[in-house]
N, C-alpha and C positions, 0 to 999 in steps of 0.2 A: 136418256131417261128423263119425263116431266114427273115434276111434284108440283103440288101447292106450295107458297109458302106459308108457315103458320099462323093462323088464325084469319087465313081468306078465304075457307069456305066448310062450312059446315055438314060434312059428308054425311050425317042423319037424317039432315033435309033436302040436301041432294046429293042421294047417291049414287045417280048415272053420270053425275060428272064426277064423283068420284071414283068412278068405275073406269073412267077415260084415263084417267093420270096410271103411270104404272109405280107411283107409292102416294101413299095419304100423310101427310104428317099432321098429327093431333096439335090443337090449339096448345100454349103454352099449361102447362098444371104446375102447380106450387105444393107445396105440403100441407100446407091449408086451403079450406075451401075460400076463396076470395069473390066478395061482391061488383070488385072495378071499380073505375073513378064514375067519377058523378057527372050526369047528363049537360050538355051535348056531347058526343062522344065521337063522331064523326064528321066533316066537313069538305066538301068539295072544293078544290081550288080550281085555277084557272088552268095550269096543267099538272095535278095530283090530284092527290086525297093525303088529309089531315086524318089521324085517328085517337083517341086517347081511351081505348077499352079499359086498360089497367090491370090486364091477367083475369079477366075476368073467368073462373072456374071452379067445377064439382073439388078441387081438392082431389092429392093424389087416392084415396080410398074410391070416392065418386067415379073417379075413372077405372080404377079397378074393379069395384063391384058390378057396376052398370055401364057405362059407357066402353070400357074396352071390348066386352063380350060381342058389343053389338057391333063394334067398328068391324069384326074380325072377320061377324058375316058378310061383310062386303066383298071377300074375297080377294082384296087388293093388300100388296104389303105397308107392312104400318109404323110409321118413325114415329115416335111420341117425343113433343119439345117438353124439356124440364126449364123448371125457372125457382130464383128464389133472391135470399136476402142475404145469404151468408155461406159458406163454402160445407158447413155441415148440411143443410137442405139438401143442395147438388146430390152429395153423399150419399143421403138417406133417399132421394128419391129414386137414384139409377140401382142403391141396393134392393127397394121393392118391383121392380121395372127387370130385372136381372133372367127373373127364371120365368117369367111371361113368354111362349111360345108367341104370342099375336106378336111381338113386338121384335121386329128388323135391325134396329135402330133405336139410337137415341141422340137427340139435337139438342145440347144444352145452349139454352137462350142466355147468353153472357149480355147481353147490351138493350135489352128493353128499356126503350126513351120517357117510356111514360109510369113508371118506376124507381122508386131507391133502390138505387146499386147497392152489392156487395159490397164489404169495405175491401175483399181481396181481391189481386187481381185477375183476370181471365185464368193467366198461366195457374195459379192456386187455384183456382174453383175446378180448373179440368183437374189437376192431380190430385184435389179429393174425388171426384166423381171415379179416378181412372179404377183404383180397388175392387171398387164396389160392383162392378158388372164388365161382361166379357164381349156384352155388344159392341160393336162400332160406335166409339162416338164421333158427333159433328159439331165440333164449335162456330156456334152465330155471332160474328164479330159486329161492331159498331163500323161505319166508314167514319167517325168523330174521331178516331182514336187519331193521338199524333204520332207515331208509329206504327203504322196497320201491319207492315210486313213485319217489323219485328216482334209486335203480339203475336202474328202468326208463326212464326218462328217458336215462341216460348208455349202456346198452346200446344207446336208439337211434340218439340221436347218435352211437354206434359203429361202426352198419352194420347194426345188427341188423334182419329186416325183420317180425319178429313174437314175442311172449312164450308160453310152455310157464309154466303155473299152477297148481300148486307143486309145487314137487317135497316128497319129506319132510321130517317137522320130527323131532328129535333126542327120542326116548323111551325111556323104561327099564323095565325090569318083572324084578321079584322071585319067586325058587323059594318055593314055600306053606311048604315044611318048613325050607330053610335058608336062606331069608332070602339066597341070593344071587343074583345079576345071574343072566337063564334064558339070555340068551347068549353065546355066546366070547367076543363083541367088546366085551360087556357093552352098551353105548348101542347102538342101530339107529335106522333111519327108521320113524316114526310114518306111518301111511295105515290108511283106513278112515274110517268113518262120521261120526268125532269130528273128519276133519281137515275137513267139508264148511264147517264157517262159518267157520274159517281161509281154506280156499283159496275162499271167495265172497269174501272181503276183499279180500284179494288182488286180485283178477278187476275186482273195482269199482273199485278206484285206480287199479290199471296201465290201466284202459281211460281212465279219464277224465285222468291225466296223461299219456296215449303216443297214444291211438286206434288203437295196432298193434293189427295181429288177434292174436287171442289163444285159447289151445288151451286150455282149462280143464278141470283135474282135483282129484281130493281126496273120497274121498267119495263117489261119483256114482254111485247103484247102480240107481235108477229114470227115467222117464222125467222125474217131477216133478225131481228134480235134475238134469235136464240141462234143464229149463226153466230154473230158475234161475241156473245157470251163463251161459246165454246169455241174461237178462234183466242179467247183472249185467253182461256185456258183451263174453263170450266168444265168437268165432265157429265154434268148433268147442268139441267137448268128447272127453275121453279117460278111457277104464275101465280101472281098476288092481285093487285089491283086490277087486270084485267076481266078477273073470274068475276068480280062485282052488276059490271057492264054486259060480260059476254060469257055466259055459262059453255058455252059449245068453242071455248077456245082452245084448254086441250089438244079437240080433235083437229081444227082450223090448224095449231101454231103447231104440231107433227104435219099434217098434209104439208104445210108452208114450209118445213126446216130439209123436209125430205127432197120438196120439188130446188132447194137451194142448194143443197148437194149432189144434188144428180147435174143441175145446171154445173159445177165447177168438179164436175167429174172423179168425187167423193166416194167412198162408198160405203159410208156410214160416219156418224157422229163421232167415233172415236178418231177417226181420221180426220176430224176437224178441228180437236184440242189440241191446242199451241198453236198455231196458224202462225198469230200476230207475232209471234217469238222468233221466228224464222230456223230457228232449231231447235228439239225442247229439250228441258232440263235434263242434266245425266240420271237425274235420281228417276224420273218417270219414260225416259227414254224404253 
């Protein structure tokens, strides 16, 4: 299964490539409507992209009144990322989000770099959210954390019923002439190419400590990386930074994962998760 990851492409303005993925996940929403941080906002590096949006969004009402209606016409299914400031947000957002047929899913964004954290941790923001709705959740971890497997451990014991793999990691990048920070917010989310043997790390712990299914991103711009991702134990995979560069990737990184399984005499993507494990977990067995 391809997704986006959240807030790399805006299926309103295009939605034949949102047509192509087979789920849409909504930019992050807060409880409030939120402006974002202050311009520059984006920056290209030498092998990424810098971002520092800062949740920019309609506020959870905005997407409810307007924006969800119209995502639904797309006809594709639809994860909505929650985000917030404190463990009652979580709460309140997946209780408005609950009885929404458009909505598949929900990914609550635990680790936005370009953002005040919760004061609670992961594990506490899923067991408030877990009450409140009977959707699936997906918790989007940090690869900063200093125990990723055992956050993902405690995530599940939370409620959580599956891992979102990785979200960005915190990077900087300097003006050639003055030597300062290229954007407002000065630090952004690191994604791109460099984050791929980060978020494969990731992928291979949380699978072999949790066996949750698990959505793996970072990186992933060809078929061969979305082999890997799902050798490492991903069951699904999601494209972020490449959708910027190459709207038709998508379609490109399925023709490319399919012609990588038939090469190694696969016969399908579920037959690819756990590869690198050489046997897989009892729990996903």
């Amino acid at each position: 299964m391809i997704l986006n990851a959240s807030g790399s492409l805006d299926a309103l303005e295009a939605p034949e490539v949102a047509r192509a993925l087979d789920v849409f996940v909504t930019k992050t929403v807060t409880p409030q409507r939120r402006e974002g941080n202050r311009p520059v906002r984006i920056a290209e590096t030498e092998a990424g992209m810098l971002n520092s949006i800062g949740l920019e969004n309609p506020g959870i009402d905005g997407l409810l009144d307007d924006k969800l209606p119209r995502l639904a016409e797309l006809g594709v299914p639809l994860w909505v990322s929650v985000g917030g400031f404190a463990a009652n947000d979580y709460a309140q957002l997946c209780a408005a989000l609950d009885d929404r047929r458009e909505v598949t899913a929900i990914e609550l964004n635990l680790s936005c770099p370009n953002v005040e954290e919760a004061p609670e941790s992961a594990a506490e923001l899923v067991a408030a959210a877990r009450p409140q709705t009977g959707k699936p959740l997906f918790a989007k971890l940090s690869p900063a954390a200093t125990d990723l497997p055992a956050t993902a451990r405690a995530v599940q014991n939370a409620g959580a019923d599956g891992l979102s793999l990785v979200n960005t990691i915190r990077g900087l990048a300097l003006d050639d002439k003055t030597l300062q920070p290229r954007l407002g917010h000065e630090l952004g989310g690191y994604s791109g190419p460099a984050l791929k043997p980060i978020a494969l790390a990731a992928v291979y712990q949380c699978y072999r400590a949790t066996g949750l299914p698990i959505v793996g991103m970072g990186g992933i711009a060809t078929g061969r990386d979305a082999l890997d991702f799902l050798a490492a134990g991903a069951s699904s995979i999601a494209l972020g930074t490449v959708l910027f560069a190459d709207p038709e990737a998508p379609g490109r990184v399925r023709r490319e994962l399919a012609d990588e399984l038939a090469a190694r005499g696969l016969s399908g993507a579920e037959d690819a998760t756990g590869l690198a494990h050489g046997v897989k977990p009892a729990s996903v067995a």
